[in-house]
C-alpha positions as CSV (number, residue, x, y, z in Angstrom):
1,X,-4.8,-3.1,28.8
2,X,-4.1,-6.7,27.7
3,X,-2.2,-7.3,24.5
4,X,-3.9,-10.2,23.8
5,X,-7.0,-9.0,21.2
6,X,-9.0,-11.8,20.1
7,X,-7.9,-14.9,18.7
8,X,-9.9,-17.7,17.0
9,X,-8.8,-21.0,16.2
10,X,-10.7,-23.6,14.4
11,X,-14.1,-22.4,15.8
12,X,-17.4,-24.4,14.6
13,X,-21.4,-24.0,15.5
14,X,-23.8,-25.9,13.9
15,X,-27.6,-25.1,14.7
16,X,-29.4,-28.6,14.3
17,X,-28.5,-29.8,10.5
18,X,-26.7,-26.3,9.6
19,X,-23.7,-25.7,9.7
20,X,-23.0,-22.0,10.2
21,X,-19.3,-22.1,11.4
22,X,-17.1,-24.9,9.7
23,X,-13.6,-24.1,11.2
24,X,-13.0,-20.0,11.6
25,X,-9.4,-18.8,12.1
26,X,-9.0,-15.0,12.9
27,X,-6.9,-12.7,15.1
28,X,-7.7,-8.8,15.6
29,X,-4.6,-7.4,17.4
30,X,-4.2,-4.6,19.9
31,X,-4.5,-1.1,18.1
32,X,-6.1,-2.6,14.7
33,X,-9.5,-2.7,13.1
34,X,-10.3,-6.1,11.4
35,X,-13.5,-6.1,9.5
36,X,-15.2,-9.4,8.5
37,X,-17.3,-9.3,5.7
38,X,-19.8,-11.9,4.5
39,X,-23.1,-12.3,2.8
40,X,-26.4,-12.8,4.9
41,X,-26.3,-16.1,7.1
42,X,-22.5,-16.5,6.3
43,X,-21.5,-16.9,10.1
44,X,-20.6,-13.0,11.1
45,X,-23.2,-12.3,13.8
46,X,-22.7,-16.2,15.3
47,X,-19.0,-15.5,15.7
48,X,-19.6,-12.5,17.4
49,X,-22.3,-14.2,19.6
50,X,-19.6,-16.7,20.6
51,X,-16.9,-13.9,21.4
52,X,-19.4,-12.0,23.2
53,X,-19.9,-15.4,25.4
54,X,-23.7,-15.3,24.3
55,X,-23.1,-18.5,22.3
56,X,-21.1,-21.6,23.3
57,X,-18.8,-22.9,20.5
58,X,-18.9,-26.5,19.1
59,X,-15.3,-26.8,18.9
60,X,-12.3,-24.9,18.6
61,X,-10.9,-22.1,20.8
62,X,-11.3,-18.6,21.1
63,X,-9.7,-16.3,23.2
64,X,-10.7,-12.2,24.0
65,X,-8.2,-9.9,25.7
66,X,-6.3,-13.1,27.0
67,X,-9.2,-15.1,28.6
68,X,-10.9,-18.0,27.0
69,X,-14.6,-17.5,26.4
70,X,-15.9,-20.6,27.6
71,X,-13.9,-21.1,30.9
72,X,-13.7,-17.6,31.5
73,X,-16.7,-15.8,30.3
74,X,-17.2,-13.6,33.2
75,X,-13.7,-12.5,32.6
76,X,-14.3,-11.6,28.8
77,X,-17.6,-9.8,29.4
78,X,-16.0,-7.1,31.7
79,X,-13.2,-6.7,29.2
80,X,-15.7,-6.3,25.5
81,X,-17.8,-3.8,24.4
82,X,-20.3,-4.9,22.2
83,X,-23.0,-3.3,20.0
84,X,-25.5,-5.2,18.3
85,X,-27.5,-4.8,14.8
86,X,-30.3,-2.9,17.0
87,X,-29.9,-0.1,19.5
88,X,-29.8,-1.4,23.5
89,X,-31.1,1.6,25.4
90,X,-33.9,1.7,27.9
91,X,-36.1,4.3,25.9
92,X,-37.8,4.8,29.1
93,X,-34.5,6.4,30.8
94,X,-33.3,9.7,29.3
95,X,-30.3,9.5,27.0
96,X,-28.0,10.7,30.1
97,X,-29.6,8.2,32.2
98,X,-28.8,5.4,30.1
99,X,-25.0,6.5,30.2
100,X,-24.8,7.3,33.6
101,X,-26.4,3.8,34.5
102,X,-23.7,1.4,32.5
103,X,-21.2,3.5,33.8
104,X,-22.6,3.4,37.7
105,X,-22.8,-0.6,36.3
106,X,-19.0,-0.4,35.5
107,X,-18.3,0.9,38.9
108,X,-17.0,3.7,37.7
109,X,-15.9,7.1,39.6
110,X,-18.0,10.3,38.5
111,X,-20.5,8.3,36.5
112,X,-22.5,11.7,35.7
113,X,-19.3,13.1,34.5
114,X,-19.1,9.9,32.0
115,X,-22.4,10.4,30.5
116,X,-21.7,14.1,29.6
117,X,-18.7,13.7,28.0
118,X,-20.0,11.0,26.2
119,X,-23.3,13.3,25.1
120,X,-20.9,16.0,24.0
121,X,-18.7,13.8,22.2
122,X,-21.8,11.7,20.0
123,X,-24.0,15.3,19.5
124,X,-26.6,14.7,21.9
125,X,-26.5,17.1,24.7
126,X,-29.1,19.0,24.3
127,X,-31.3,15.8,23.4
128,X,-29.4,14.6,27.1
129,X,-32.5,15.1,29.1
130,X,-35.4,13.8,26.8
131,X,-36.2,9.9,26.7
132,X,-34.7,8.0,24.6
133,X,-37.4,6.5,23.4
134,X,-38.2,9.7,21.8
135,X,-35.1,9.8,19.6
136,X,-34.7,9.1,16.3
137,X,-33.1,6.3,14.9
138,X,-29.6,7.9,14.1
139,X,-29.7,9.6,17.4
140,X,-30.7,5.8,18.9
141,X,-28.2,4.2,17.4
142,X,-25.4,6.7,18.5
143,X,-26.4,6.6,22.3
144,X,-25.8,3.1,21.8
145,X,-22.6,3.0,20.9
146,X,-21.9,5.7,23.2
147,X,-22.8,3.3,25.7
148,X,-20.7,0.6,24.5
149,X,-18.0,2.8,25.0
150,X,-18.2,3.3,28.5
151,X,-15.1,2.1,30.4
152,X,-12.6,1.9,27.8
153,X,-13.0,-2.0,27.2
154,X,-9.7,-3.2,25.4
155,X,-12.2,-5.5,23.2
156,X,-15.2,-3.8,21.2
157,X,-17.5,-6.2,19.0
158,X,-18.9,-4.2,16.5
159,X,-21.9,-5.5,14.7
160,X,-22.9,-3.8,11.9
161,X,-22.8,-0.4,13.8
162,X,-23.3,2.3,11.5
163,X,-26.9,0.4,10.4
164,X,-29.4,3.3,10.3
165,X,-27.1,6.1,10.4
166,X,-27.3,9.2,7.8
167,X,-24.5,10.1,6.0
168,X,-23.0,12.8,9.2
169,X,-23.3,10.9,11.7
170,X,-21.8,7.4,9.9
171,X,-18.2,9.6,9.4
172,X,-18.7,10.2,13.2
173,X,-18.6,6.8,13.9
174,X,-15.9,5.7,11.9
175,X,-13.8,8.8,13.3
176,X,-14.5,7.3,16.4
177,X,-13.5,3.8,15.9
178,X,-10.2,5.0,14.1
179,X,-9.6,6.5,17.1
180,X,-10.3,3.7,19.7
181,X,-8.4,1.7,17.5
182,X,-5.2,4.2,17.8
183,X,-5.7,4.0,21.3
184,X,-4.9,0.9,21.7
185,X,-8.4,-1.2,21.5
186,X,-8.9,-4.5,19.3
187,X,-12.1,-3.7,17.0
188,X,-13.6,-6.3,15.0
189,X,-16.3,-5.0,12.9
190,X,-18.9,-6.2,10.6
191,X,-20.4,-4.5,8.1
192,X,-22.1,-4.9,5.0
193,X,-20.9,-2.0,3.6
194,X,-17.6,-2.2,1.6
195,X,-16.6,0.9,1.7
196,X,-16.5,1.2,5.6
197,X,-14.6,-1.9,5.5
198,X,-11.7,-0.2,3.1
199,X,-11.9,3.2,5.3
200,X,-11.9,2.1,8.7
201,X,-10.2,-1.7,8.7
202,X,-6.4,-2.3,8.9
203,X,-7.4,-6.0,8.0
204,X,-10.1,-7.3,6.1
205,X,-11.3,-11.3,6.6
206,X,-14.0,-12.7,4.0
207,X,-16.2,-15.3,5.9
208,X,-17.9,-17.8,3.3
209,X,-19.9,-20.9,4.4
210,X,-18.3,-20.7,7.5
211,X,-14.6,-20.3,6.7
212,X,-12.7,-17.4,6.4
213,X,-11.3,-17.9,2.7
214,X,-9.2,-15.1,2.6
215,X,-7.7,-12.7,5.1
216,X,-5.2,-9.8,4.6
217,X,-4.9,-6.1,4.3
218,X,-7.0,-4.7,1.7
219,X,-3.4,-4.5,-0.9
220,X,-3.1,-8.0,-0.2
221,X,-6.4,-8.9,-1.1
222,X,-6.3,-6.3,-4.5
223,X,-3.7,-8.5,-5.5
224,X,-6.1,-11.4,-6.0
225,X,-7.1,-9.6,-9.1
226,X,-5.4,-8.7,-12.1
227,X,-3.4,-5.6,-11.8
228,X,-5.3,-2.7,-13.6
229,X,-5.0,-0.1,-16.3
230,X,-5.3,3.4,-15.2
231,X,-7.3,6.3,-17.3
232,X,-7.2,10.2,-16.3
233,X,-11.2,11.1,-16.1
234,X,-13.1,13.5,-14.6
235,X,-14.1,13.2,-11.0
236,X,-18.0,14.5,-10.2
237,X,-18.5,14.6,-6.6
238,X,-21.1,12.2,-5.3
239,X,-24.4,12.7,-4.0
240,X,-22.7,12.1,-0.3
241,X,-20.5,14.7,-1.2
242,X,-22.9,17.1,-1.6
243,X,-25.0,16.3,1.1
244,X,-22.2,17.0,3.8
245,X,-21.3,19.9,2.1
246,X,-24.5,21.2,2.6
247,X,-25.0,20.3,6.1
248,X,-21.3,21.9,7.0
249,X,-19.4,18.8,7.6
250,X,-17.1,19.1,4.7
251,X,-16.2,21.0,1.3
252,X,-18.3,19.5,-1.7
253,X,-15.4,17.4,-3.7
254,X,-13.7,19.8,-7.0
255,X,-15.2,18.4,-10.8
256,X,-12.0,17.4,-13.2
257,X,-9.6,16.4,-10.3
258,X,-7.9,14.1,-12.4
259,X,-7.9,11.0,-10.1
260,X,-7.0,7.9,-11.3
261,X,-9.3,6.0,-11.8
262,X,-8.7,1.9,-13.1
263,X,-10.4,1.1,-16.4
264,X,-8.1,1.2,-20.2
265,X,-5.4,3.3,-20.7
266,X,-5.4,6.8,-22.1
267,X,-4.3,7.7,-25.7
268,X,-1.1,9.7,-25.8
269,X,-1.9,13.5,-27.3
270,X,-0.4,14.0,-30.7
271,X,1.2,16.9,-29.8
């Protein structure tokens, strides 16, 4: 596996008059998560584009898994993963069928083998045989990035991946990419949801009008803000909380836990 990650320096794109990407530095490293964050048109799914080799930059460099991806694209696609905004399976094939074809594209050994591990491992064996264009959208979405999986690329481009998802099977996915990522694999993830970014990312980069303003582990970028006043309250769980408990995947949270929470500081007791 190549220690390289990704690595973008200076990177622009303009389409026509608009300038999406004005000079993006970022590095994800070997065994780490980075999620970039970002409001709607802020740059996210162009700088994946342009890691993924699907776009050409402007100027600047960027490098994936050591190769650069304009001189050496065919080199970077066989070493990235990448799953878009919208599921990429053939919903004519079966969901085994999809599997067993990327892998059989990989040139890998036991291709069949592939695909069944990955059905076991996303929840979808028994669904293995059916189309996929049968599925629903959850179950879509997690063939897909069962797909991207395929291979063990040292680079995965995540785009938004846990779009569509219900509650379940979005901690699936992040269990999953915590564990790529302590395998060794270079994630960059968007997302527009916050609090994926603070579970999953060991770095968190904020891309705004096409520059990445701030970049740093999510204590770093606390630190921005005023420290905070803590205030013992009671903790109800959440309606996520309750819906996994239901469906078995975990314990519904305790009431008056006593967590800190930050808001004003608690009167001392009399007493």
């Amino acid at each position: 596996m190549s220690t390289a990650g990704v690595r973008v320096r200076g990177v622009e794109k303009s389409f026509g008059d608009v300038h999406v990407l004005r000079g993006v530095d970022l590095e994800v490293a070997p065994g780490s998560v980075v999620a970039l964050l970002g409001s709607n048109g802020a740059g996210k799914t162009t700088l994946v584009r342009i890691l993924s080799t699907l776009l050409r930059p402007d100027a600047g460099t960027a490098t994936v898994a050591g190769f650069d991806v304009v001189a050496d694209a065919a080199q970077v696609r066989a070493a990235i993963s990448l799953t878009g905004q919208s599921a990429a399976v053939d919903d004519v094939l079966t969901g085994r069928e999809n599997l067993t074809l990327v892998a059989r594209l990989r040139h890998l050994d036991a291709p069949g083998a592939v695909a069944e591990a990955l059905l076991a491992r996303f929840g979808l064996t028994d669904a293995g045989g059916r189309r996929a264009g049968t599925y629903s959208g959850g179950m879509r979405r997690r063939l897909d990035i069962a797909m991207s999986l395929i291979g063990d690329p040292p680079v995965i481009l995540l785009d938004e991946p846990t779009t569509g998802l219900d509650p379940q099977a979005r901690l699936e996915v992040w269990a999953t990419i915590a564990e790529l990522a302590a395998g060794g694999t270079a994630v960059l993830l968007t997302t527009q949801h916050l609090d994926e970014a603070e579970h999953l990312a060991d770095r968190v980069a904020i891309l705004h009008e096409g520059v990445v303003v701030q970049d740093g582990t999510l204590a770093e970028l606390r630190r921005l803000l005023p420290p905070a006043t803590v205030e013992y309250v009671e903790k109800q769980p959440s309606l996520e909380d309750v819906f996994l408990a239901l469906v078995g995947a975990r314990p519904v949270a305790t009431a008056a836990t006593g967590d800190p929470t930050p808001t004003t500081p608690a009167p001392e007791d009399p007493s």
